[in-house]
C-alpha positions, 0 to 999 in steps of 0.5 A: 442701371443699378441705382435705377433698380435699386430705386425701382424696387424702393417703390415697389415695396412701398407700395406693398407696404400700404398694400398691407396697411389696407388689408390691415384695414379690412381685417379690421373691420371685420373684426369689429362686426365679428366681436359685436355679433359674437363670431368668435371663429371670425374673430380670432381669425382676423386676430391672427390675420391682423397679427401676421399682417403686422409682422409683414408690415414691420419688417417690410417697413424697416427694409424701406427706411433702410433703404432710404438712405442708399437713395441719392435721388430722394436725399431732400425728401428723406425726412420727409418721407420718415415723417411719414412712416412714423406717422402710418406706424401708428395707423397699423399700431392702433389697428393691431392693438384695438383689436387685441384689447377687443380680445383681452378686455372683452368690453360689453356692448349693447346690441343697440350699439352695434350700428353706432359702433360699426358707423364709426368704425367704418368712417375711421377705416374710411379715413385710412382708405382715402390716405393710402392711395394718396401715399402711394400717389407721392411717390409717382404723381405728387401733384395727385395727393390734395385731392386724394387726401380731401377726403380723409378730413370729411371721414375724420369729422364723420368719425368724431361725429359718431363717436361723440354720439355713441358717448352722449347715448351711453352716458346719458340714455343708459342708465342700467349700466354701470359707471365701469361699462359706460366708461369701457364703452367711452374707451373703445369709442375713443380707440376707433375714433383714434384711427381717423385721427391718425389718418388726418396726421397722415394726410397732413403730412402728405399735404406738407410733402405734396407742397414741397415736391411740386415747388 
């Protein structure tokens, strides 16, 4: 009984964490429209939202890799499972961190930009909303996650789609900015992009773990 609650309440923080990942997500998102429309009460709020959420997330994760290895009942899955933190780590480390270099290097952005920059920003965190239910789902329905993570991959190729056109619009239909802006611009697209990248890793991860627990 007592390895049972043990277990039980290995995923239930579990879930929690992704709880986090995608409040994470959200705050975001806000943050972005925020700083491209010069909100800056909003935007310190999410800085400070996205900070908090980020402490939570990393002590909460720690307690849940701990806990992996009192878990008998998931001993072959263990490193999978690590993998797989490892990997959403860098989800909540790109979010976090993107959005403080949006406050430390306050990059110039064209308003004309805006809607390129929020579709890009919302195909990324898109990418990142498809792998957090199926990360869940591993540990409850494996045989869920390959539709569930299918959608991630259409996300990540939209979000390279738009940052690719943001880039070529900078670089090629800008010519009033300077070399230093248009590659500022070329950095933060690539940041966001990143995201949906880092998603993709997620869902490969998942796809491999998926496999091996329904042989």
């Amino acid at each position: 009984m007592f390895g049972r609650k043990k277990a039980d309440k290995l995923i239930d923080d579990i879930d929690r964490y992704f709880d986090l990942m995608d409040q994470a997500v959200l705050v975001f998102k806000e943050g972005v429209r925020n700083y491209l429309y010069s909100n800056s009460d909003g935007f310190n709020e999410n800085l400070m939202r996205m900070s908090s959420l980020d402490s939570e997330s990393s002590v909460l994760r720690r307690e849940i890799e701990n806990a992996l290895y009192t878990q008998t009942a998931l001993v072959r899955s263990r490193a999978d499972i690590m993998r797989l933190f490892e990997k959403t780590r860098n989800i909540t480390d790109i979010l976090s961190e993107s959005l403080l270099q949006f406050e430390i290097e306050t990059p110039f952005i064209p308003s004309e930009l805006n809607q390129e920059f929020l579709k890009l920003t919302e195909f990324s965190t898109l990418a990142v909303e498809a792998v957090v239910p199926a990360a869940k789902a591993y540990f409850k329905a494996p045989e869920t996650v390959p539709d569930k993570i299918s959608r991630a991959y259409f996300y990540e190729k939209e979000a390279v789609k738009y940052s690719q056109t943001i880039k070529r619009t900078v670089f090629h239909n800008m010519p009033s900015l300077k070399l230093s802006e248009k590659f500022h611009l070329r950095y933060f697209a690539l940041h966001i992009e990143n995201l949906s990248k880092a998603a993709e890793n997620v869902a490969d991860q998942l796809a491999v773990m998926a496999i091996r627990r329904t042989l």
